[in-house]
Backbone as JSON, one array per atom type, in Angstrom:
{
  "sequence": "XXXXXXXXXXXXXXXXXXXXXXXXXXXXXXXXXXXXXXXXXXXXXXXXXXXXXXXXXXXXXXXXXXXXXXXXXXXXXXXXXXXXXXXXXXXXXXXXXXXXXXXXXXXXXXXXXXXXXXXXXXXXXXXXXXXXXXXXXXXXXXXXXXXXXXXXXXXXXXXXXXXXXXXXXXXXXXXXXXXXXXXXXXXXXXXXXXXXXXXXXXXXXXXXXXXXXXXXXXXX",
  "N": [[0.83, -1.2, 0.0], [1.65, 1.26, 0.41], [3.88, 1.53, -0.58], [2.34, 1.79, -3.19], [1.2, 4.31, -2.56], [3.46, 6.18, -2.64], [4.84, 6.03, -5.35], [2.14, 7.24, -6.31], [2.42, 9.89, -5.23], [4.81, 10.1, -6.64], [4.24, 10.41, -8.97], [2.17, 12.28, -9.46], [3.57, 14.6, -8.44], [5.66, 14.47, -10.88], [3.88, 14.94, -12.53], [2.92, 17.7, -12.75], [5.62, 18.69, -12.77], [5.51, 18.25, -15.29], [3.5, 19.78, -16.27], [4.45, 22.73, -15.84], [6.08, 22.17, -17.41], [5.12, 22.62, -20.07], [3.38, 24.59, -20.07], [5.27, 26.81, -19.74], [5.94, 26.58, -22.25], [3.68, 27.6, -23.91], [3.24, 29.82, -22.88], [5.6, 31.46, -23.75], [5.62, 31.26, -26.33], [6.87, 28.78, -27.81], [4.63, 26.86, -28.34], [2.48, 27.82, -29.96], [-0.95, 28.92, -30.36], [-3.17, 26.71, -31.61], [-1.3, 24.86, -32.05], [-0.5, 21.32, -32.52], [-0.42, 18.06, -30.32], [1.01, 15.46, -28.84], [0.68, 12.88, -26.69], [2.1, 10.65, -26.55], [4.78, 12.01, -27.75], [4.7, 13.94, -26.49], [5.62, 12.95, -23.86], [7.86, 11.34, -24.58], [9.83, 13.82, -25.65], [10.29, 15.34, -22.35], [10.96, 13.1, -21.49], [9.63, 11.48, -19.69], [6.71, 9.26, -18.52], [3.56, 8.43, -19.91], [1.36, 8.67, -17.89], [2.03, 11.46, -16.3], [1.3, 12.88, -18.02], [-0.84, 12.85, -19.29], [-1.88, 13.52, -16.91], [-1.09, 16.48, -16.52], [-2.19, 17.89, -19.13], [-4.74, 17.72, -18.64], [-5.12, 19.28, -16.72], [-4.35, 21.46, -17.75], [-6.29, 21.92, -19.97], [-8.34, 21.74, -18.33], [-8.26, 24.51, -17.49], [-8.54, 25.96, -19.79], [-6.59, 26.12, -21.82], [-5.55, 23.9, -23.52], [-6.73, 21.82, -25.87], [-8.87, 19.2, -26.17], [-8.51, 16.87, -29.28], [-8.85, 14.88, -32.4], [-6.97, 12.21, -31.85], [-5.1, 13.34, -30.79], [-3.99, 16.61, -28.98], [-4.92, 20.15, -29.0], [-3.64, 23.71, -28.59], [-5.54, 26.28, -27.53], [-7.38, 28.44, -30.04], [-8.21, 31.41, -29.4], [-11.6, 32.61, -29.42], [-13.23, 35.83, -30.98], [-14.97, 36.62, -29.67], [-14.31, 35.54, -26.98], [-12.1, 37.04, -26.41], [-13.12, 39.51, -26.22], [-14.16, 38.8, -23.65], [-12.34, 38.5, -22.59], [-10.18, 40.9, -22.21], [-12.11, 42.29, -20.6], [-12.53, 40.93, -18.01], [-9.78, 41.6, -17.58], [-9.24, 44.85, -16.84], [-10.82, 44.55, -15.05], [-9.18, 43.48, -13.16], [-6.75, 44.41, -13.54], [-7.17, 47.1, -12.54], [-8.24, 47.24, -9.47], [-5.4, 46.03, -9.04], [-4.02, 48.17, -9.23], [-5.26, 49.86, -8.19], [-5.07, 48.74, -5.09], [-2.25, 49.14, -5.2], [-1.73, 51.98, -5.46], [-2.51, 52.09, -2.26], [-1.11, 50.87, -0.68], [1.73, 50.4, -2.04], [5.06, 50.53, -1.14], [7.69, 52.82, -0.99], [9.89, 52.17, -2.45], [9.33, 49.86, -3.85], [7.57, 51.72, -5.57], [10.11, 53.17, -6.94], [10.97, 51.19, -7.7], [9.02, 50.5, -10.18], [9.35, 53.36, -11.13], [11.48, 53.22, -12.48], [11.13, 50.5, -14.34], [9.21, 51.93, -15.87], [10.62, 54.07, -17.42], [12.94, 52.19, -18.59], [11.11, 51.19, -20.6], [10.06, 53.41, -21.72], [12.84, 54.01, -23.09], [13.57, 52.38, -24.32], [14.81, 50.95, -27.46], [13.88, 48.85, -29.0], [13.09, 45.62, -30.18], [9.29, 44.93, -31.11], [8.27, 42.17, -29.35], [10.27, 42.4, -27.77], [9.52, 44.89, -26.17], [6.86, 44.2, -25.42], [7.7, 42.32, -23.48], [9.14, 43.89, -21.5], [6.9, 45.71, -20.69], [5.14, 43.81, -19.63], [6.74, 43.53, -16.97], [6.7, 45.64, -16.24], [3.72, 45.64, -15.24], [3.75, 43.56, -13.65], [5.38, 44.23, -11.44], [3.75, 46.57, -10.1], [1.51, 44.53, -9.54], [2.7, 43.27, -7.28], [2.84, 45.46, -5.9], [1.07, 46.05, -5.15], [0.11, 43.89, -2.58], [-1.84, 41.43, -2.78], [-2.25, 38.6, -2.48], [-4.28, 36.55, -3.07], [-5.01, 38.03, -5.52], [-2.95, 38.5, -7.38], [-2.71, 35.96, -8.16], [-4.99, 35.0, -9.41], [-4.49, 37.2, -11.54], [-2.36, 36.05, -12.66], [-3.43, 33.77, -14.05], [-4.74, 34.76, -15.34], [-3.14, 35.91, -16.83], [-2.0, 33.85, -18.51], [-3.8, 33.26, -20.1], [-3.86, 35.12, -21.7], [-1.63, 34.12, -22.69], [-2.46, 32.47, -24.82], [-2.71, 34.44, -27.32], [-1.27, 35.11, -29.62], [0.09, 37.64, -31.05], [2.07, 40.65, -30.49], [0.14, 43.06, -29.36], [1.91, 46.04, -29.67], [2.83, 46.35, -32.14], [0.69, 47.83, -33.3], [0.02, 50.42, -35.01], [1.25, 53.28, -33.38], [0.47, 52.57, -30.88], [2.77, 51.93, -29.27], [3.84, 54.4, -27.89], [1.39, 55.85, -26.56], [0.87, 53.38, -24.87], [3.34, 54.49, -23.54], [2.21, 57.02, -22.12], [-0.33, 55.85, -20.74], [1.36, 54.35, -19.14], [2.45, 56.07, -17.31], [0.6, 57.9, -16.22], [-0.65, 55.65, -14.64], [1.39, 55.33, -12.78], [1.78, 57.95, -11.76], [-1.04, 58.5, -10.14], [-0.57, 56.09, -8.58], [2.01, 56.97, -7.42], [0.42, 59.17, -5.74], [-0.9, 58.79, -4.23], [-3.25, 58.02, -4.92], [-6.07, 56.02, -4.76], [-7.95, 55.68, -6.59], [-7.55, 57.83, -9.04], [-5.55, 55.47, -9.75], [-7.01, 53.84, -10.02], [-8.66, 54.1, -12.77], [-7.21, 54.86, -14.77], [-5.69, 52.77, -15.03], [-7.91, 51.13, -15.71], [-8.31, 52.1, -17.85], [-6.13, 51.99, -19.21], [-6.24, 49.3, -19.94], [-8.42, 49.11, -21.81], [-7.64, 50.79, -23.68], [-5.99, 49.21, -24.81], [-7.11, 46.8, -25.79], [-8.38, 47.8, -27.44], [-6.28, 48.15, -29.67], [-5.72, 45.71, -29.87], [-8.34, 44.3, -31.02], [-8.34, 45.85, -33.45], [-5.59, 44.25, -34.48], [-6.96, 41.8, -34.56], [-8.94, 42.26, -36.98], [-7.05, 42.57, -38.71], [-6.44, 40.34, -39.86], [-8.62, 39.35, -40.85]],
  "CA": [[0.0, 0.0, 0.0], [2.72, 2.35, 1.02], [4.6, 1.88, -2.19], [1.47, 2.6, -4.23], [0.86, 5.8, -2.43], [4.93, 6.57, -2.91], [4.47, 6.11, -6.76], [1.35, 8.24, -7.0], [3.29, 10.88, -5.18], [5.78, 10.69, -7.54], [3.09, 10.68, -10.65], [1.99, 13.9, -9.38], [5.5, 15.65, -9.17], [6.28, 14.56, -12.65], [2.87, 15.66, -13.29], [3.19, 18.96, -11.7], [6.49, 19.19, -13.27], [5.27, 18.39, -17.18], [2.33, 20.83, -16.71], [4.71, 23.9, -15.58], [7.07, 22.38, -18.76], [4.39, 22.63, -21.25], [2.73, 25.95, -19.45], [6.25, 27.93, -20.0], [5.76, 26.42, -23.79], [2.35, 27.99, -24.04], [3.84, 31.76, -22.1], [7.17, 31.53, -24.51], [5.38, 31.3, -27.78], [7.02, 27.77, -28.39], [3.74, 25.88, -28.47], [1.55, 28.68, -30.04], [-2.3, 28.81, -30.59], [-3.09, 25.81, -32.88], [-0.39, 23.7, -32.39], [-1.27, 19.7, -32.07], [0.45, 17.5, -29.82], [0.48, 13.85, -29.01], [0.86, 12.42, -25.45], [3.44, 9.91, -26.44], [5.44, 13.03, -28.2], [5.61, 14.9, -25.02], [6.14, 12.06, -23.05], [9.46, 11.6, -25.43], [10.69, 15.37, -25.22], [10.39, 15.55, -21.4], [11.48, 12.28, -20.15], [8.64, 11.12, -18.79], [5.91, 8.13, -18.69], [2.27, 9.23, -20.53], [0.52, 9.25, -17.23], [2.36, 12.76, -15.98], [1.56, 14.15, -19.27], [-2.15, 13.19, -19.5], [-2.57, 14.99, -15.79], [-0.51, 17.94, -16.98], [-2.76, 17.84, -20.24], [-6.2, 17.95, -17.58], [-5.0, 20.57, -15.91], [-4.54, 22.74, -18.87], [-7.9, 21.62, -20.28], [-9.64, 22.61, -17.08], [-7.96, 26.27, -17.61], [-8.83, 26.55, -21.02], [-5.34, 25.91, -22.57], [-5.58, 23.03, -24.53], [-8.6, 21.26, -25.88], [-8.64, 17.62, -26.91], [-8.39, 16.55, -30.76], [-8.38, 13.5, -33.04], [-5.15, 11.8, -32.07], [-4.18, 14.43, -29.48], [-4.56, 17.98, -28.15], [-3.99, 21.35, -29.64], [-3.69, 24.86, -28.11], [-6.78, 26.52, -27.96], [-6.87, 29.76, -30.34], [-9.51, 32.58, -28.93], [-12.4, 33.6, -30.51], [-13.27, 37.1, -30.82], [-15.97, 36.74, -28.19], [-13.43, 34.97, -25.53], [-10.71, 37.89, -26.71], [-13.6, 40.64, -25.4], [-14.28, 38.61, -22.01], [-10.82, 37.89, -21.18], [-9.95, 41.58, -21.38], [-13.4, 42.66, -19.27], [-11.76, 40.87, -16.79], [-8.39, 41.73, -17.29], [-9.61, 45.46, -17.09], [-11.08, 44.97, -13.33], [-8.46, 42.66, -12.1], [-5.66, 45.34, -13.53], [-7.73, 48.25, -12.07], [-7.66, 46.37, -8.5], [-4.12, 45.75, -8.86], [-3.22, 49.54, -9.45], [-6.11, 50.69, -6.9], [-3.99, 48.64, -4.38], [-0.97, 49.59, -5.51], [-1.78, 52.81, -4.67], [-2.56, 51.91, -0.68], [0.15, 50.01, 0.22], [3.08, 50.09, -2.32], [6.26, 50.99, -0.61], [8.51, 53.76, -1.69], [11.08, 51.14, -2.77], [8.21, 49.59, -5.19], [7.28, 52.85, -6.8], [10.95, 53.59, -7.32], [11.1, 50.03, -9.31], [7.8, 51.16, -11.2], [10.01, 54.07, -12.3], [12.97, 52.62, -13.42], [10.42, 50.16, -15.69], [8.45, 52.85, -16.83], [11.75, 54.75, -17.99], [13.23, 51.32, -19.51], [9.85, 51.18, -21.67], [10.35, 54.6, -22.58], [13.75, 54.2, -23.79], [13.51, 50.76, -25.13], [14.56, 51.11, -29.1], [14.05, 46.81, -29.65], [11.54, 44.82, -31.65], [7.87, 44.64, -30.25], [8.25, 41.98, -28.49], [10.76, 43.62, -26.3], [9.05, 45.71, -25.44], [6.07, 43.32, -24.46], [8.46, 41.69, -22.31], [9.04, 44.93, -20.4], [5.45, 46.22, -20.3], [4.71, 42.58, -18.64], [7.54, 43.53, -15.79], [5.58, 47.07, -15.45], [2.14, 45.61, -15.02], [4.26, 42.72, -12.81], [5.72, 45.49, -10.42], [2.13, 46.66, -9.91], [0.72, 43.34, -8.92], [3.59, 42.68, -6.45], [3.06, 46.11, -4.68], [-0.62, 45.92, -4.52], [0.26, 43.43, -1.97], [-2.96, 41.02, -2.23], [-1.56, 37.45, -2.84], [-5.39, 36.14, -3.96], [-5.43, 39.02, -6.83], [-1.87, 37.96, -7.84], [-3.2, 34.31, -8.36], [-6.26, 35.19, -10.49], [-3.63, 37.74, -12.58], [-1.27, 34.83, -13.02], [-4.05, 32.84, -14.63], [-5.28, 35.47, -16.9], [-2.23, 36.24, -18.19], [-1.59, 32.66, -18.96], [-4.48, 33.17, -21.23], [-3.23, 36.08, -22.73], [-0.63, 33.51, -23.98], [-3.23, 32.11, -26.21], [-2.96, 35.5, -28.33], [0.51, 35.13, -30.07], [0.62, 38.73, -31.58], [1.66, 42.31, -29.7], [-0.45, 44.65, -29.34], [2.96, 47.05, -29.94], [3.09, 46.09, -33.76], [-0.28, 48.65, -33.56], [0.69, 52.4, -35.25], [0.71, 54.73, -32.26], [0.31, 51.89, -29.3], [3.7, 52.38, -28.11], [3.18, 56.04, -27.51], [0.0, 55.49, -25.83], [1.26, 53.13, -23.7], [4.03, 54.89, -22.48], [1.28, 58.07, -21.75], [-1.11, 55.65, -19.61], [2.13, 54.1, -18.32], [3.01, 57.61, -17.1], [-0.57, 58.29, -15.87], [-1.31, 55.44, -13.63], [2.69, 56.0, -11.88], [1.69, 59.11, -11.12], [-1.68, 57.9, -9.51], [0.3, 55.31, -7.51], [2.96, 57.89, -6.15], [0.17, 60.18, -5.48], [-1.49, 57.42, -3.22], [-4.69, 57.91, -5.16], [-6.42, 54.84, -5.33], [-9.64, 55.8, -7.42], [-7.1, 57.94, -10.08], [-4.78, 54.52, -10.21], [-7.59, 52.11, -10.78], [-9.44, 54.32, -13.73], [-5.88, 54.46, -15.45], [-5.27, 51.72, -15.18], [-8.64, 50.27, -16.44], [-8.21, 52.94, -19.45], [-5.26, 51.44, -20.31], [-6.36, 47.74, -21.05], [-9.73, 49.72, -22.71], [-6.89, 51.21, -25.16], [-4.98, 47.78, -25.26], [-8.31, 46.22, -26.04], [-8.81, 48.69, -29.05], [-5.14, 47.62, -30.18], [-6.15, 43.65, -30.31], [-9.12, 44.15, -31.97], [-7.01, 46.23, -34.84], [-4.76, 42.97, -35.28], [-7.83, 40.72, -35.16], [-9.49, 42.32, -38.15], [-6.18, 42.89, -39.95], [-6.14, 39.43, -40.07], [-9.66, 38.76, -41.97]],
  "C": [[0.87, 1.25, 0.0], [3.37, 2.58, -0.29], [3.34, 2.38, -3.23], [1.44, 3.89, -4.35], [2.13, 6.39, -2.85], [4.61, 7.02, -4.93], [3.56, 7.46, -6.95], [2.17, 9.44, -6.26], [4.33, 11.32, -6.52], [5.16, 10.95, -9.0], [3.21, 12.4, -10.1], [2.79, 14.7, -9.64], [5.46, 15.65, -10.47], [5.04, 15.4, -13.16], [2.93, 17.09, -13.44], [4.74, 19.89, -12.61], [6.26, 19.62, -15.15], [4.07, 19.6, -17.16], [3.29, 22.3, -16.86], [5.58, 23.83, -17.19], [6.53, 23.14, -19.9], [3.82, 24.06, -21.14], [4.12, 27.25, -19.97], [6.18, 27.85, -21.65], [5.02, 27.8, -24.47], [3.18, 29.29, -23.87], [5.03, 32.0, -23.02], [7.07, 31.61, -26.25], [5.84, 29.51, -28.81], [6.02, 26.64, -28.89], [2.14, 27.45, -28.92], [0.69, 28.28, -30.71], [-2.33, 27.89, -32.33], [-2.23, 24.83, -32.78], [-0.64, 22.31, -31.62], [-0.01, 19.26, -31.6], [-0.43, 16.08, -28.86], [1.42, 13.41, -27.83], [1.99, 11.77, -25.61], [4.5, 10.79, -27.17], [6.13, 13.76, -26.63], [6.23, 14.15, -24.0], [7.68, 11.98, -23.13], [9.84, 12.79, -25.04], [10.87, 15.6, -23.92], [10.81, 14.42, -20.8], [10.9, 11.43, -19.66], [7.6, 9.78, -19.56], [4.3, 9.19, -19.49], [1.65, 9.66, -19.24], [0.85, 10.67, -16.54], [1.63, 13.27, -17.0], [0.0, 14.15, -19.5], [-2.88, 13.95, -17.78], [-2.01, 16.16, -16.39], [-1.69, 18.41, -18.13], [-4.34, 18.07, -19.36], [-6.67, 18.72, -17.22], [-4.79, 21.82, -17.16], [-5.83, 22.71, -19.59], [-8.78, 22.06, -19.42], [-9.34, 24.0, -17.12], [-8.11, 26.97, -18.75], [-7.94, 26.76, -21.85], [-5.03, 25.55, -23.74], [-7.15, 22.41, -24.63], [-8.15, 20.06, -26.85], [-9.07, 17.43, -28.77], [-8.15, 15.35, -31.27], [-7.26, 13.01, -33.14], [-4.69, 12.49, -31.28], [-4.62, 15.77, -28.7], [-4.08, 19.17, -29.32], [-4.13, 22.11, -28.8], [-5.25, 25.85, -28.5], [-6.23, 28.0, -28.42], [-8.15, 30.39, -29.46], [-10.64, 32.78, -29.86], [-12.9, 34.7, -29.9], [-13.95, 37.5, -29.51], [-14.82, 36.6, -27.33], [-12.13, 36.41, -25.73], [-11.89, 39.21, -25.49], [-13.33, 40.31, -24.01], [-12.95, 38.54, -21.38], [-10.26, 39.65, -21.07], [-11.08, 42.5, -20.57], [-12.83, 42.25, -18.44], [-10.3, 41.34, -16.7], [-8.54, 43.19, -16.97], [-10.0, 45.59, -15.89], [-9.82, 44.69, -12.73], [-7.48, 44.17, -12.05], [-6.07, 46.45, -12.5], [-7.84, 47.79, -10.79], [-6.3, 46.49, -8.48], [-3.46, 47.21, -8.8], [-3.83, 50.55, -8.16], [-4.91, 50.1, -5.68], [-2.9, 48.69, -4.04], [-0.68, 50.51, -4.74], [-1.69, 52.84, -2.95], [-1.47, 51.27, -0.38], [1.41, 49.61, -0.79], [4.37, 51.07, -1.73], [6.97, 51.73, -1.41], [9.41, 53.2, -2.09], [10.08, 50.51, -4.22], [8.07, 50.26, -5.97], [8.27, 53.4, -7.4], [11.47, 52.26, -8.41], [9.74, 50.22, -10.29], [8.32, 52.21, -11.77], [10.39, 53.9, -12.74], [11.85, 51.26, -14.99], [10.0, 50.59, -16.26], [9.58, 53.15, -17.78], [12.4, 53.79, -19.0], [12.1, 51.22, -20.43], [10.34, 52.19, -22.57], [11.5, 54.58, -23.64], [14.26, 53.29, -24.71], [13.51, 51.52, -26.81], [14.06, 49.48, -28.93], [12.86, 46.68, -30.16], [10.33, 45.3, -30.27], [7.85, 43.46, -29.18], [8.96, 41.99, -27.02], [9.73, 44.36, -25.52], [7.43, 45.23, -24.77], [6.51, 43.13, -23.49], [8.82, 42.71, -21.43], [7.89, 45.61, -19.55], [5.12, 45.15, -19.46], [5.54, 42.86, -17.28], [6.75, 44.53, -15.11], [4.46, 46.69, -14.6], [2.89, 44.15, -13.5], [4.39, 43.05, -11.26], [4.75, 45.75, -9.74], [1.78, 45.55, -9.18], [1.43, 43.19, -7.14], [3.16, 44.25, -5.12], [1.32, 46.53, -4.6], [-1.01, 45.13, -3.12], [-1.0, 42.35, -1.41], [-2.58, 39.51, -2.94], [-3.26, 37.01, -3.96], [-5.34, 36.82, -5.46], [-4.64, 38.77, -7.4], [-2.5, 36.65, -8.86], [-3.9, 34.69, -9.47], [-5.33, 36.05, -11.68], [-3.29, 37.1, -13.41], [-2.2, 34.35, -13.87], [-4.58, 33.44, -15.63], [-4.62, 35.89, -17.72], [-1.89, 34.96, -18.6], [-2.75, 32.5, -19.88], [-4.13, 33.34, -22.13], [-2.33, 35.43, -23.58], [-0.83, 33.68, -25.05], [-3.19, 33.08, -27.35], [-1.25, 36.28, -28.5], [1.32, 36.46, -30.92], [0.7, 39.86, -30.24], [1.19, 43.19, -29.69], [0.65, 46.31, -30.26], [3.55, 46.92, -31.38], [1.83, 46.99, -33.84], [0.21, 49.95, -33.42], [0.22, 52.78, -34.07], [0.64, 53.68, -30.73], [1.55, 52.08, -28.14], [3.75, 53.58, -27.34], [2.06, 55.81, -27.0], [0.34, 54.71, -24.66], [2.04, 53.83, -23.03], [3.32, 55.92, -21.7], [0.44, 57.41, -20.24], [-0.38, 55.16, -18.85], [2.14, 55.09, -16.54], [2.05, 57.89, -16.03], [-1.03, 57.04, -14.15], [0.03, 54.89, -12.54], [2.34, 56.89, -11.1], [0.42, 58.67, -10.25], [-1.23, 56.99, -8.04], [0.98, 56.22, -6.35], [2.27, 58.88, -5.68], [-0.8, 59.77, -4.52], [-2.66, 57.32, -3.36], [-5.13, 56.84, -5.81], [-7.87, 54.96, -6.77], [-8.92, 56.29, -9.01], [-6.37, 56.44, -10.84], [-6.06, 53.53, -10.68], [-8.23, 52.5, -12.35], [-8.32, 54.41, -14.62], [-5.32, 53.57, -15.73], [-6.17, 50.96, -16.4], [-8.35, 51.21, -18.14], [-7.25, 51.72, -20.09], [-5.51, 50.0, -20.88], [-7.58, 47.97, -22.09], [-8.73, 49.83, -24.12], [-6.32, 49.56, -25.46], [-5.76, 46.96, -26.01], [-8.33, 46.39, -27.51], [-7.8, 47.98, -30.42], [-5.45, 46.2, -30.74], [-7.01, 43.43, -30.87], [-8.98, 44.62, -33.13], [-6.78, 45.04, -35.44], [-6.07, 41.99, -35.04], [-8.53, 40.84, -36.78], [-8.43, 42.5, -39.04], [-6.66, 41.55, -40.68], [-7.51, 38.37, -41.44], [-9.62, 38.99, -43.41]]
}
């Protein structure tokens, strides 16, 4: 009995471990929206036995990741609808995260919220540079909002956001714009106004919004 339970312990781990493998896939662009994959494939690339990989594979299915297919799984793409709702919520949560910001981020916090703002600003690099910085900004934020639950729920919506493999910052004029509401809900923060930081905040995924629905219709 003892050894069974040992084993499933160790299923889980591996499990635990192939989900976070496949999850950094998904967040990294290596496994982007659409792409099919086959249990005894991943099994191969990671090492591992199938049963880790069909919990890992469960657990992204219950989050809306992957979605089962003839012969395997693919990445789920968005549709336009699921693109609105995910940023409606992304749009409170952020606005939350900046309202609390305001109350309780430490003068040590808001002085790393400058220094990212300023790296944004001065960033020449591709677009997705400069994703990858804007994600540290909005990161910063979360961390000095100081509400572990709101963190959590973040975490999981930006692991949506994966699902949507273009940047916003390939849209004329978005970089400029961002750096403006950047700018806007900083100043909010250091000015310990929670009501200016959360409507700045929500602006800005309103504009970000505008941006993603741009590159959706380029695309028709």
């Amino acid at each position: 009995m003892l050894g069974r339970q040992e084993r499933g312990r160790g299923d889980s781990s591996r499990g635990s471990k192939v989900y976070q493998a496949l999850l950094e896939r998904i967040r990294n662009g290596t496994l982007p929206p659409g792409s099919r994959m086959r249990e005894d494939e991943i099994a191969t690339l990671l090492g591992v036995s199938r049963t880790p990989v069909r919990e890992a594979l469960a657990r992204l299915q219950a989050r809306g990741l992957v979605e089962s297919a003839r012969g395997g799984w693919t990445i789920v793409e968005l549709t336009r609808s699921q693109v609105m709702e995910l940023y409606a919520m992304r749009g409170v949560l952020e606005g939350a995260a900046a309202r609390f910001a305001a109350e309780n981020a430490s003068s040590s916090e808001i002085a790393g919220l400058k220094h990212v703002a300023e790296m944004f600003f001065r960033s020449e690099s591709d677009s997705s540079e400069r994703a990858r910085i804007n994600m540290i900004f909005h990161e910063a934020i979360y961390e000095a909002a100081h509400n572990t639950y709101l963190i959590r729920m973040l975490q999981d919506l930006n692991d949506s956001l994966a699902l949507l493999s273009d940047t916003t910052f390939t849209v004329e004029g978005r970089v400029e714009g961002a750096e403006v509401e950047h700018g806007l809900i900083l100043a909010a923060i250091e000015a310990r106004s929670p009501e200016a930081a959360e409507q700045a905040a929500r602006a800005h995924i309103r504009h970000a919004l505008e941006a993603r629905l741009t590159l959706l219709f380029e695309r028709r």
